[in-house]
Backbone as CSV, one residue per row, in Angstrom:
resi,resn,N_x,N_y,N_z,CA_x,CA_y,CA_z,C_x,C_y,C_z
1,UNK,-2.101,22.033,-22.838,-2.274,21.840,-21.412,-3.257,20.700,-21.176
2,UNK,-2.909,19.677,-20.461,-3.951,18.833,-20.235,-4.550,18.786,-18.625
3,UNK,-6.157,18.615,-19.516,-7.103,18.763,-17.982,-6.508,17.566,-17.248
4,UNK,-7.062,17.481,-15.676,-6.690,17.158,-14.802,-8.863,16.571,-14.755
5,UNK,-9.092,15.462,-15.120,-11.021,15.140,-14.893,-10.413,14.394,-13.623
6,UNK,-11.969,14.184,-13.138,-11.737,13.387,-11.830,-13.157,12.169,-12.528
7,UNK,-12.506,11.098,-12.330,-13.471,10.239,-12.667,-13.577,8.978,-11.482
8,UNK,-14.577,8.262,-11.680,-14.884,7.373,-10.672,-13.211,6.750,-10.547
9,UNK,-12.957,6.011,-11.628,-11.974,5.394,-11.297,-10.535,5.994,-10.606
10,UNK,-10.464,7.496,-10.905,-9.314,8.248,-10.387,-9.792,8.574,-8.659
11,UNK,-11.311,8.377,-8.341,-12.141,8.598,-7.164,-11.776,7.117,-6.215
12,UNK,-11.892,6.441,-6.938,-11.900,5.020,-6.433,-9.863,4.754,-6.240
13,UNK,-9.510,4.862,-7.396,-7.859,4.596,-7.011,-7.480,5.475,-5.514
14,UNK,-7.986,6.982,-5.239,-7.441,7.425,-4.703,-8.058,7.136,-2.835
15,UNK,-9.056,6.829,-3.072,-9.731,6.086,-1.695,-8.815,4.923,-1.472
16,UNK,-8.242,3.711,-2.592,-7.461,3.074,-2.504,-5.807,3.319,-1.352
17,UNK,-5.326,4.838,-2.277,-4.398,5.230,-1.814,-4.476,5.742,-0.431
18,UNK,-5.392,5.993,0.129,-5.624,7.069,1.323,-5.972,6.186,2.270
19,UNK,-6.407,4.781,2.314,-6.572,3.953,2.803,-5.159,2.673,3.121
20,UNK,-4.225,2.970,2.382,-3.472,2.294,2.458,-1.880,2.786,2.368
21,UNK,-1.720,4.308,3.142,-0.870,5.316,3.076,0.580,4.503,3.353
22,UNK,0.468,3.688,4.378,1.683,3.297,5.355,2.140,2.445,4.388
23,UNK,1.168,1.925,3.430,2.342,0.932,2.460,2.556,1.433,1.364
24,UNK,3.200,0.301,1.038,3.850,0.903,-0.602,2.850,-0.494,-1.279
25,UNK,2.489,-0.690,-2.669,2.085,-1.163,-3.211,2.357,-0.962,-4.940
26,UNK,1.478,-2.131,-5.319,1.816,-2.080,-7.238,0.671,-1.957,-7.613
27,UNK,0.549,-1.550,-8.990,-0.416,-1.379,-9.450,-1.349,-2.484,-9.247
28,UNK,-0.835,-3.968,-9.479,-1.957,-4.958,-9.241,-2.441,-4.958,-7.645
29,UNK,-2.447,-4.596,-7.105,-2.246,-4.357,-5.466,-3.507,-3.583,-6.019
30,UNK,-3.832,-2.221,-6.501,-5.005,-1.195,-6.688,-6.025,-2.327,-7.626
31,UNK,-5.458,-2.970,-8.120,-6.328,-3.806,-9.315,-7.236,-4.891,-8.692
32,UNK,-6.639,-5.693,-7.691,-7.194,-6.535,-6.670,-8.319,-5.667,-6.122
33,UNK,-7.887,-4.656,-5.570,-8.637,-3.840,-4.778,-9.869,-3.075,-5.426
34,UNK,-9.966,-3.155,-6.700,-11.059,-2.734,-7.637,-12.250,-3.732,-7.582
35,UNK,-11.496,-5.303,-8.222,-12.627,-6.480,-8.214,-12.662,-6.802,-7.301
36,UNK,-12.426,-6.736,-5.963,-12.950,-7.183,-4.689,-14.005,-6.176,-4.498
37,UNK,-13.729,-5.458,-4.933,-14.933,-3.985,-4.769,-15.887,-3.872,-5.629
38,UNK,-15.939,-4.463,-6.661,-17.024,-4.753,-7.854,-16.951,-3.344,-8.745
39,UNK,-15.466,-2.444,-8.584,-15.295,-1.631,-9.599,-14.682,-1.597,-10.812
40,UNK,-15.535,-1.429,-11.764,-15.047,-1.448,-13.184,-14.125,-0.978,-13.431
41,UNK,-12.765,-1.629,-13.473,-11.633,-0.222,-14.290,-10.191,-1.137,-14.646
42,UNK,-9.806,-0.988,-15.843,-8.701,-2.020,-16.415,-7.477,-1.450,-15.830
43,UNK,-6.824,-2.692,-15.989,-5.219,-2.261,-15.425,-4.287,-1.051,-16.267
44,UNK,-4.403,-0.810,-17.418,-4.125,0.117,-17.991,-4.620,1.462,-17.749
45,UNK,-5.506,1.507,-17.158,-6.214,2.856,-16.312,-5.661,2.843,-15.688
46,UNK,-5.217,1.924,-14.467,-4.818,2.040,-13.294,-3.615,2.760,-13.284
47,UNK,-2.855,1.930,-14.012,-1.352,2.548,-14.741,-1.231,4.053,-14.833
48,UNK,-2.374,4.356,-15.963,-2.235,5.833,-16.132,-2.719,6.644,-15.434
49,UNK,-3.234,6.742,-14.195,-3.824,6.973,-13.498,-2.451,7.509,-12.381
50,UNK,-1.607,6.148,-11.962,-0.499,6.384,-10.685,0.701,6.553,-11.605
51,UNK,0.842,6.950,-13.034,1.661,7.500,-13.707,1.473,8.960,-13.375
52,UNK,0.282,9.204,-13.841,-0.305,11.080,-13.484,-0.508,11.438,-12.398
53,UNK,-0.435,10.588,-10.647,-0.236,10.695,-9.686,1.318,10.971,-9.215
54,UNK,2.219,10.284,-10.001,3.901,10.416,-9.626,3.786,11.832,-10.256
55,UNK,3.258,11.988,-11.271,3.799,13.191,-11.841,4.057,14.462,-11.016
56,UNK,2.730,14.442,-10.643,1.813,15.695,-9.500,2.314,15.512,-8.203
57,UNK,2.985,14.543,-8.165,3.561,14.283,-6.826,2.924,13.913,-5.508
58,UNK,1.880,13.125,-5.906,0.909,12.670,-5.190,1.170,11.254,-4.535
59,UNK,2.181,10.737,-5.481,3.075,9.770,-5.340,4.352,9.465,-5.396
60,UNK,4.591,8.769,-4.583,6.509,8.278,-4.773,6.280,7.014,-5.512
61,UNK,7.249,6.795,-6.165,7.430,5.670,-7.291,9.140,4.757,-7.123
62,UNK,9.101,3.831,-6.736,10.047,2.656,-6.697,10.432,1.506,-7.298
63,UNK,11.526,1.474,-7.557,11.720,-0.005,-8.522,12.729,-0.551,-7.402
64,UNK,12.290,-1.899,-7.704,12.272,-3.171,-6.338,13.830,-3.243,-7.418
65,UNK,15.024,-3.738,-6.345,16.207,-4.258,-6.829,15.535,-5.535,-7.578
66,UNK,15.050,-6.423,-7.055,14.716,-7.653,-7.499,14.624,-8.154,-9.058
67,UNK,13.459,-7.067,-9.335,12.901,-7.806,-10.612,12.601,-6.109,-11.385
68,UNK,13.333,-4.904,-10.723,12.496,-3.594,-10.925,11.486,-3.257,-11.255
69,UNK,10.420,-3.795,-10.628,8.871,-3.576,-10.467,8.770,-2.450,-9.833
70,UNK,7.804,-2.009,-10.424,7.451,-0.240,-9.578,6.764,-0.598,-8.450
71,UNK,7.060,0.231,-7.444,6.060,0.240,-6.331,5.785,1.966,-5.944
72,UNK,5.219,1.926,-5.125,4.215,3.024,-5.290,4.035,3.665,-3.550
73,UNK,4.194,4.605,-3.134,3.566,4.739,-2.231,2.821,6.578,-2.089
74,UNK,2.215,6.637,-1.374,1.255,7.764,-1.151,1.776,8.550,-0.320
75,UNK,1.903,9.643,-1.017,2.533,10.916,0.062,1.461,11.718,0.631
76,UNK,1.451,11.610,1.878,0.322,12.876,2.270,0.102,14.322,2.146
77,UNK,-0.522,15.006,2.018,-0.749,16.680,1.585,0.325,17.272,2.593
78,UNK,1.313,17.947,2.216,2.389,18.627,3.205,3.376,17.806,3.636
79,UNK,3.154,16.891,3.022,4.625,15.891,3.724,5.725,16.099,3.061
80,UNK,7.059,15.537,3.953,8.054,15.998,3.283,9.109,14.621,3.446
81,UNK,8.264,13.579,2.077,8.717,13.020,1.941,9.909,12.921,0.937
82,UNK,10.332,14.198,0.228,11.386,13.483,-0.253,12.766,14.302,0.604
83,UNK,12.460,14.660,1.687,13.449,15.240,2.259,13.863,14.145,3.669
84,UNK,13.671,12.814,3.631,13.655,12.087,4.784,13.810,10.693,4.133
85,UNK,14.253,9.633,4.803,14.235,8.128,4.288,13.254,7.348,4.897
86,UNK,12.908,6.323,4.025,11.459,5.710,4.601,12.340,4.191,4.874
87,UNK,11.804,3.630,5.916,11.768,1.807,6.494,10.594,1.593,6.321
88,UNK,11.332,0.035,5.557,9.864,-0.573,5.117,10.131,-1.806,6.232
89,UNK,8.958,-2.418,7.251,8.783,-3.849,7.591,8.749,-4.904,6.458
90,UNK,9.752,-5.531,6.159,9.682,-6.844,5.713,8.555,-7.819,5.470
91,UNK,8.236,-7.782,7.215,7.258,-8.636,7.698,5.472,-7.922,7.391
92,UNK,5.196,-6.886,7.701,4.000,-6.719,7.834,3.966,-5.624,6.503
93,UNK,4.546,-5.222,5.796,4.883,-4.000,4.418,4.614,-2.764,5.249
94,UNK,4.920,-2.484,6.900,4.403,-0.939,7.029,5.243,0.060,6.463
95,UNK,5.207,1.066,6.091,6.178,2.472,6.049,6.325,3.211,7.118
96,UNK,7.281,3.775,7.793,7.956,4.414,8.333,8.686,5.475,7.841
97,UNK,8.766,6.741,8.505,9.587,8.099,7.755,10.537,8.210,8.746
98,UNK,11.527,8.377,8.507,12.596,8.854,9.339,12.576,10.334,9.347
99,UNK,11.731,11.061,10.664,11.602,12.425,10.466,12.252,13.075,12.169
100,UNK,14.029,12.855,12.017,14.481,13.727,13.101,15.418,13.903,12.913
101,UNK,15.813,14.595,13.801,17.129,15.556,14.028,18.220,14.440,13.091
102,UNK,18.431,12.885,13.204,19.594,12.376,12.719,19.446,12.531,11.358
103,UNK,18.242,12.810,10.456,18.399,13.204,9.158,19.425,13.930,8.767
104,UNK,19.380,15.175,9.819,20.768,16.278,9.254,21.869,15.893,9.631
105,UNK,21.907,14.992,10.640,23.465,14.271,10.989,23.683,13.617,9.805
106,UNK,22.706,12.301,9.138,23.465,11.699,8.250,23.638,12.470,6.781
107,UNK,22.863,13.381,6.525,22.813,14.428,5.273,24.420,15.159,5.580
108,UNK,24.454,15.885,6.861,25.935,16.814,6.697,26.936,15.362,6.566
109,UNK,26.929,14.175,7.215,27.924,13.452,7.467,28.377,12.707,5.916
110,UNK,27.399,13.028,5.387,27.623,12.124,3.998,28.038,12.981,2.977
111,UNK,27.460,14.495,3.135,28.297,15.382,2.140,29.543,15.957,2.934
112,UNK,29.883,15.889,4.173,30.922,16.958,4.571,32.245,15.120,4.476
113,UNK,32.159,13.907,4.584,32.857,13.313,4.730,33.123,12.388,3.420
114,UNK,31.820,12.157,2.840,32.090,11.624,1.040,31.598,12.196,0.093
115,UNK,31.118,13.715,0.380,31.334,14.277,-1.088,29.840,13.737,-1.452
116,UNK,28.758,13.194,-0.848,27.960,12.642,-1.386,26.333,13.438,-1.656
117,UNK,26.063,13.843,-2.166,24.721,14.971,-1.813,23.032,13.300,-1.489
118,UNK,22.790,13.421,-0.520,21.963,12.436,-0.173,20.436,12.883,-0.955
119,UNK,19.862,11.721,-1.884,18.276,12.272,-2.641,17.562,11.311,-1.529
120,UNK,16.746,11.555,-0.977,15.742,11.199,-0.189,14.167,10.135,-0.876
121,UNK,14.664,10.827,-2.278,12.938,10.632,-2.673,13.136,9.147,-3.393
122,UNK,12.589,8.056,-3.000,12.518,6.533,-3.738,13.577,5.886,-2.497
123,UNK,13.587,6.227,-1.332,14.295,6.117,-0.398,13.591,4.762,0.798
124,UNK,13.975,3.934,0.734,13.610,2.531,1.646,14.505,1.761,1.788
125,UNK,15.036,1.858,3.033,15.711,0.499,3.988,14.575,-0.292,4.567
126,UNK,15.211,-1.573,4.486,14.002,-2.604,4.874,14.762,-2.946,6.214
127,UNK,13.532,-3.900,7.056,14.365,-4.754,7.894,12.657,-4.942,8.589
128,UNK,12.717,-4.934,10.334,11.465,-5.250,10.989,11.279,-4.482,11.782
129,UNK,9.665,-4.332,11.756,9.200,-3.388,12.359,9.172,-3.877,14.258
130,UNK,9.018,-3.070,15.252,8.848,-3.077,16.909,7.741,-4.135,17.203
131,UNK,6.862,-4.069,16.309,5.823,-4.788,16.470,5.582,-6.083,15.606
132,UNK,6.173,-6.384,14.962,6.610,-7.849,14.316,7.502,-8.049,15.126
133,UNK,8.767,-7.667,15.170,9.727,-8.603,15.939,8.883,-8.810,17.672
134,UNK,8.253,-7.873,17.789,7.765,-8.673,19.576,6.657,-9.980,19.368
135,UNK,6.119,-10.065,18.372,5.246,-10.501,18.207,5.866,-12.099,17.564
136,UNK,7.460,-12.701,17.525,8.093,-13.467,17.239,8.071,-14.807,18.816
């Protein structure tokens, strides 16, 4: 069984995360955010650190079509993020949850018409957010 320590750097990543809920980010994203902060901690910590965060489910974990780079985002205590789809802004990286009634429209519509059982969790459509596009 392995302990679960809490150390500065798992203290410090997670102030990281809690501070920056609405986005998704990469590990170098937490790594920046260390030496701007004058905290000691290598990228390989960091790693194992939001490896043992996906685990526990503290995190959602994404690979970009692009180049499949992980990205990362922070689930809050009680959320029910893998039962909903997230929009990402393009423009500004916010997150968005899609948390209403059309969830169960497109969930029954996709298994009662293609057979399809919908997974929610690593779930992001992009496009722009209300407040970038007014701001055009």
């Amino acid at each position: 069984m392995q302990k679960n320590y809490n150390t500065k750097s798992k203290a410090a990543i997670m102030k990281y995360l809690q501070s920056n809920k609405e986005h998704v980010f990469c590990a170098a994203d937490v790594y920046s955010y260390m030496q701007k902060n004058a905290i000691q901690v290598n990228l390989a910590t960091i790693y194992r650190n939001l490896d043992k965060l996906t685990d526990t489910g503290i995190l959602l974990k994404y690979k970009t079509p692009e180049d499949e780079s992980c990205m990362y985002q922070y689930v809050e205590p009680n959320a029910n993020c893998r039962e909903h789809i997230h929009m990402q802004c393009r423009v500004c990286g916010k997150i968005f949850h899609l948390e209403c009634d059309f969830m169960k429209e497109v969930t029954e519509h996709l298994l009662g018409h293609h057979g399809f059982v919908l997974e929610c969790e690593g779930s992001v459509l992009t496009g722009q957010c209300k407040d970038c596009r007014n701001s055009r």
